[in-house]
N, C-alpha and C positions, 0 to 999 in steps of 0.2 A: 586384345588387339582392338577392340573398341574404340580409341580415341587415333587409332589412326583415319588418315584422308584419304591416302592412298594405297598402304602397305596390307593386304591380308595375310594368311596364314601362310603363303608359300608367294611371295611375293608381290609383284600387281600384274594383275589380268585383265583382259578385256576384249571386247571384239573389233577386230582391228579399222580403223578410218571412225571411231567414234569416242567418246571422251576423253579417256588417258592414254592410250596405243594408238597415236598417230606420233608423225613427225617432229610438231611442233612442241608438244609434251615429253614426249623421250629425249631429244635434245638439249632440254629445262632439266630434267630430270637427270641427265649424263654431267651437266653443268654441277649441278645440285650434290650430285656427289661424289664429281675432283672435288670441291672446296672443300667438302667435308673428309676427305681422304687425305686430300695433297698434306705433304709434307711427315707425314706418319711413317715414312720409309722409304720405300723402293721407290715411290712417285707411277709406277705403274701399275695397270691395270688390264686383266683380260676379257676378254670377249667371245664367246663363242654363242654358237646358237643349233637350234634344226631345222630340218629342211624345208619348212613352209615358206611358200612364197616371198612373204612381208617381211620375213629375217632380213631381207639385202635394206632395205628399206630403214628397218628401227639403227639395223646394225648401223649404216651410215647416220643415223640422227646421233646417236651413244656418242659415234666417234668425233662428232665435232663438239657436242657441247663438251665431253671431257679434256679435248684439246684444249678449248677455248678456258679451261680451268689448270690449264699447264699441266695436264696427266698426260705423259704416254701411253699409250695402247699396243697390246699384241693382240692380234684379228688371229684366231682358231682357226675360221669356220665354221661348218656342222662339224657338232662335236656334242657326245654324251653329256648329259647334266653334270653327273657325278665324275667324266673325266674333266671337268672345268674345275670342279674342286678338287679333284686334285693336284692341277697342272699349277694352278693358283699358289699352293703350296710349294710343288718342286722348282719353279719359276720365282720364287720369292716376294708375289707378287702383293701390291696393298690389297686386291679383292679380283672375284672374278666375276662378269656379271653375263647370265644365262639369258638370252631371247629365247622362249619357250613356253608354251601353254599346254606343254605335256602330253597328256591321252586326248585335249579337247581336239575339234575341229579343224581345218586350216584355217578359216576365216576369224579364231581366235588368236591372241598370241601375248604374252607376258615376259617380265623384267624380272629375273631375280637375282638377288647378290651373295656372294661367299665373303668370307673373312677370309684375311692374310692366313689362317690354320685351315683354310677348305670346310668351315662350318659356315652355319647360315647368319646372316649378322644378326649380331645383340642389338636387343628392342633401341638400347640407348642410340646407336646409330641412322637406324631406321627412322625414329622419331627427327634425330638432327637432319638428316636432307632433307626431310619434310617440311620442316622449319626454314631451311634451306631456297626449298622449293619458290616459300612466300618470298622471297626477296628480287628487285631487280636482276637480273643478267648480265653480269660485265664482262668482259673477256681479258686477259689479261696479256700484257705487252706483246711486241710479234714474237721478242727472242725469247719468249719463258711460254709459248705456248706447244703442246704436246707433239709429239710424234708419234704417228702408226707403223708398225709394220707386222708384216705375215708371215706366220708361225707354222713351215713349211712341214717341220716333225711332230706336231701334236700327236696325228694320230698315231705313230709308230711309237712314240713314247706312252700312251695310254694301252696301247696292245701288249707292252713289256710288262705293264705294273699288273695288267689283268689275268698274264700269264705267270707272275711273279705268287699270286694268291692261290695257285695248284700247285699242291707236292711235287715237287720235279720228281719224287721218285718213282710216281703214278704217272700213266696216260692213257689218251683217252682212243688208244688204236683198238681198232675192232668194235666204236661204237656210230650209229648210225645215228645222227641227231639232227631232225627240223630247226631251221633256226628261223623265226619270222622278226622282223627288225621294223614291222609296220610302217616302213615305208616311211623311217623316222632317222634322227640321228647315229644309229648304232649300223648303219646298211654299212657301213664301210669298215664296221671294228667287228662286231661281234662273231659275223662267218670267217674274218681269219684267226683271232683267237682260239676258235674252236680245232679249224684245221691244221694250225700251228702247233696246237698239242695233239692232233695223232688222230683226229675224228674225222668221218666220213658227213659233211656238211651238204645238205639240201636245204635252198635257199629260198625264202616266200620273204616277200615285203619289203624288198629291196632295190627298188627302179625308183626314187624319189621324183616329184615333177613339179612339187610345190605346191599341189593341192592335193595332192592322195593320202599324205599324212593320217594314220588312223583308221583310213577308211575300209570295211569290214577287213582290217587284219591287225595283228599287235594283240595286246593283252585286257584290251576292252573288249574285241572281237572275237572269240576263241576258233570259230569254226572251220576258216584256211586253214591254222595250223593245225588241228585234232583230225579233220580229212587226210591231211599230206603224209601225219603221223602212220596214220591206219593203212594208206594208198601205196607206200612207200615200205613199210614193214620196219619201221623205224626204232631204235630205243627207247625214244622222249623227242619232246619237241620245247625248245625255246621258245614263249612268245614275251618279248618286249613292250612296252609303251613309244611312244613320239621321240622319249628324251631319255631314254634308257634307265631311268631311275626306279623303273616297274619291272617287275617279271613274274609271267603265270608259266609255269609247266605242264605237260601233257606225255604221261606214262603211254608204254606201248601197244594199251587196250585202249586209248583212248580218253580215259578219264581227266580230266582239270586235278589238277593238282594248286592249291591257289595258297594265299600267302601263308595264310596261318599253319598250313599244312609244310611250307617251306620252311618258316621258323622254328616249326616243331623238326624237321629233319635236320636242319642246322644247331639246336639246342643238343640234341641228343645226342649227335655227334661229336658237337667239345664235349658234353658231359663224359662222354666214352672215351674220350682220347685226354680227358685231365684241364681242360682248355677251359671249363664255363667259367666265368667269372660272374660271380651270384646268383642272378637267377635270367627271367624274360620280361619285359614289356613290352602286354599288347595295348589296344584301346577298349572300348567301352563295347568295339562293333565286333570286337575278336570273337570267334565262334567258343561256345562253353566247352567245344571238345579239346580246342588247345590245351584251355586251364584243366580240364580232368588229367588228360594225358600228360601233361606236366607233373601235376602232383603226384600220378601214378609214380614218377620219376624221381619225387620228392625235390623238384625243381620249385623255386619259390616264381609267383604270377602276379606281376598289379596289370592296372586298368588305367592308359591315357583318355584324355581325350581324343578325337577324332582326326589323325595328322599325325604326318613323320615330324613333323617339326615339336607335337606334344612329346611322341614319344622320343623322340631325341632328347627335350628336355630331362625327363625322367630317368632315363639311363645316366644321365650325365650325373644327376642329383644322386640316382642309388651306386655309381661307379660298377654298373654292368657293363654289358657288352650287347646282347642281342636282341631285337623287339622288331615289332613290325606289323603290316596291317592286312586283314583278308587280300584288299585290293591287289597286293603284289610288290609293296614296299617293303622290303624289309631293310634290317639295318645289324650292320655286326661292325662295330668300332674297332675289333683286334685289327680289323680287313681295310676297312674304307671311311672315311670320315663323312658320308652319306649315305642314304638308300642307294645302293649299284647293283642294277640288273645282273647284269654278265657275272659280277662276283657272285654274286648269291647264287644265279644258277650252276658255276663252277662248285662251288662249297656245296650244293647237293650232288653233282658228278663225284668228288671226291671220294662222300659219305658213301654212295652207290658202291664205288670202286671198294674201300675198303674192309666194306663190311659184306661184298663180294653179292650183292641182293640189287633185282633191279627197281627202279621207284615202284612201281604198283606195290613190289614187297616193303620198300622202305617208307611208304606213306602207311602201310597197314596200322603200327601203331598208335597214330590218334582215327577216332570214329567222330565227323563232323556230324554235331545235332544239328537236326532238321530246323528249321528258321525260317518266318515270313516273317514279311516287311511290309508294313502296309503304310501309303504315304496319303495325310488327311489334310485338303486344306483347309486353312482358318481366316475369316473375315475378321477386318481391321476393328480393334478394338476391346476383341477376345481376348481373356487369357487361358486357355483350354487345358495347362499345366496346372493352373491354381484349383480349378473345379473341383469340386466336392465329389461330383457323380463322378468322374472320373480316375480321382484319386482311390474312392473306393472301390471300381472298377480294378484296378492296377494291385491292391491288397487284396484283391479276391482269388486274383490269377496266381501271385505269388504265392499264397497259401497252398491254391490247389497243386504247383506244380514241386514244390519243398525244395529240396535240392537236386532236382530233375529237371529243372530249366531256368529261363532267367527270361525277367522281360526289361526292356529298355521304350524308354519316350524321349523325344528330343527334339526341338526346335531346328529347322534347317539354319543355314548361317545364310543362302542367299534367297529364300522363297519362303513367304507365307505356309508352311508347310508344317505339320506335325508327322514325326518317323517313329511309327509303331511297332516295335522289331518283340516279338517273341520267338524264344526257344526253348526247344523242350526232346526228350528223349522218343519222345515219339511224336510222328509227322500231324495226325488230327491234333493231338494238344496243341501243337503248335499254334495251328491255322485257326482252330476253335477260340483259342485266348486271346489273339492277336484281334480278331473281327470282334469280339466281347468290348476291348477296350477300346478300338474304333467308333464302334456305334458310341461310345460314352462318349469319345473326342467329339462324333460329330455333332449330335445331344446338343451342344455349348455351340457348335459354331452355326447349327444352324438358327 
């Protein structure tokens, strides 16, 4: 992704009224890519967003420069990430594009786009608006320029296909389930999905204002929902992200349940009902107890880089199905053609349901190794990966710990930052090896 200007790894971000997330840039940018769209098919394109403030704002920028490139537009709304790639697809539409900065802050807020299949566009696309981007601004004649209008059933049609991913011959009567929606795009789907199939719904993170977005609640936050869980005497508790593409769970003692542990209960249960198709992709950040627990399984395990979008890649490439990240991304292709909260955490209810065990018992089979992280920064100029003291540092740790832990080093993508992650089967190895290779890292930087 290097040679993009604009485009990161989950599409462009920023903190909104400063370089690329203002008006006059999103409007370029909507411009930027009707031209590179128009004419590919339907001529339309959708829009949806969440409920942060600034959405009304980009969304109005979107819709004029796509107009002025003779695209029509369907306005969502707030609406799920992942139901925009869908809608995107059953709507027939050229692309759909997300206002969303996810788990971040409300004072942030980002652009992302789907392809006409509800995937995230190919690099070759992304490059051309870019390209795009550099050229004058024309608009095009009055009679070939786009029309908006509002897409009254989104959500009702996103709550059919969410409900469409649970066994109609299962339900979920007689379970008692938190749902926290952080105060983000899902406040309006995710509690009736639940209740529409048969569950006793308590509701946290769900009063949007356009600045609470995130704030101590969702799937960054864990502690509203894991209190409400406990306070309430609940079965599990849903927590979402901003844009519903994340989800952590929380069993009825309390515990985090988080992604890798989600994957691994998602895995295990196609594996058990005939459904896996090959094996899992996690990334590099994946806890070592998924991949044990896997292989226990005789489940085959690679390593993306750090992103749904790597490992989306990599599924695609090995023609799997399921991968996903501690964070709360996870991804099952049979299901949804993105990371979707609401499904995934359905497809653990399922797994619950069928195999008649509640999460605490159906997380039991992986044991997450203990893991610190220790983040070092490096002054301009450094290379603290290339070092010598370092590298040996790093062949010390791995020796000692054999196949009983794993260490990882890695460059941050937006800070001068080195991320020193060890793990290991027991918690001082961990913390002992990880400050070991620290002190090496800092050694060099300072």
């Amino acid at each position: 992704m290097s040679d993009r200007k604009y485009f990161g790894t989950d599409g462009i971000r920023g903190k909104v009224g400063e370089n690329i997330i203002n008006p006059e840039f999103v409007m370029k940018l909507g411009w930027a890519a009707g031209k590179v769209l128009a004419g590919q098919g339907t001529n339309k394109v959708l829009i949806g967003k969440d409920t942060r403030i600034s959405g009304y704002m980009l969304e109005s920028a979107l819709e004029a420069g796509l107009s002025a490139a003779g695209i029509n537009i369907g306005l969502l709304g707030p609406m799920p990430t992942p139901a925009i790639a869908y809608l995107t697809k059953t709507f027939r539409s050229e692309a759909g594009i997300v206002i969303s900065a996810s788990h971040n802050p409300y004072y942030d807020n980002g652009i992302k786009f789907f392809s006409a299949d509800g995937m995230k566009l190919d690099d070759a696309i992304e490059i051309a608006i870019e390209e795009q981007m550099d050229k004058p601004m024309q608009c095009v004649a009055s009679d070939k320029l786009g029309k908006a209008v509002r897409i009254g059933d989104a959500a009702g049609r996103y709550i059919e296909f969410c409900k469409g991913n649970f066994p109609s011959a299962l339900s979920l009567k007689g379970l008692k389930i938190v749902v926290d929606c952080a105060h983000g795009a899902t406040y309006h789907i995710a509690p009736n999905v639940l209740s529409e199939l048969g569950a006793e719904v308590i509701e946290i993170g769900t009063e949007p204002d356009g600045l609470n977005i995130n704030r101590k609640v969702g799937a960054t936050s864990m502690k509203a929902v894991t209190e409400s869980v406990i306070e309430n005497e609940a079965d599990l508790g849903f927590a979402l992200d901003g844009d519903g593409d994340r989800i952590m769970l929380v069993d009825h003692k309390g515990n985090v349940i988080d992604g890798d542990q989600i994957v691994y209960i998602i895995a295990r249960d196609a594996l058990k009902s005939g459904r896996l198709q090959g094996g899992v992709v996690g990334t590099v950040m994946s806890n070592l107890g998924l991949e044990v627990a896997l292989g226990t399984l005789g489940v085959p395990f690679v390593r993306s880089k750090v992103g749904d979008r790597y490992v989306m890649e990599l599924l695609k490439k090995k023609g799997w199905s399921i991968g996903g990240e501690g964070s709360g991304h996870v991804l099952n292709l049979a299901a949804a053609s993105t990371g979707d909260g609401i499904v995934a955490g359905l497809q653990v209810l399922a797994a619950m349901l069928t195999a008649d065990m509640t999460l605490n018992e159906l997380s039991r089979g992986m044991t997450k190794y203990p893991q610190t992280l220790i983040n070092v920064r490096f002054s301009e100029g450094t290379k603290p990966l290339e070092d010598k003291g370092v590298k040996q540092a790093v062949v010390e740790a791995e020796k000692a710990l054999g196949d009983k832990g794993r260490v990882l080093l890695r460059k941050s993508g937006t800070e001068p930052l080195v991320r020193v992650m060890v793990e290991a089967n027991d918690a001082q190895d961990s913390s002992t090896w990880a400050e070991y290779i620290a002190d090496a890292v800092r050694k060099v930087t300072d």
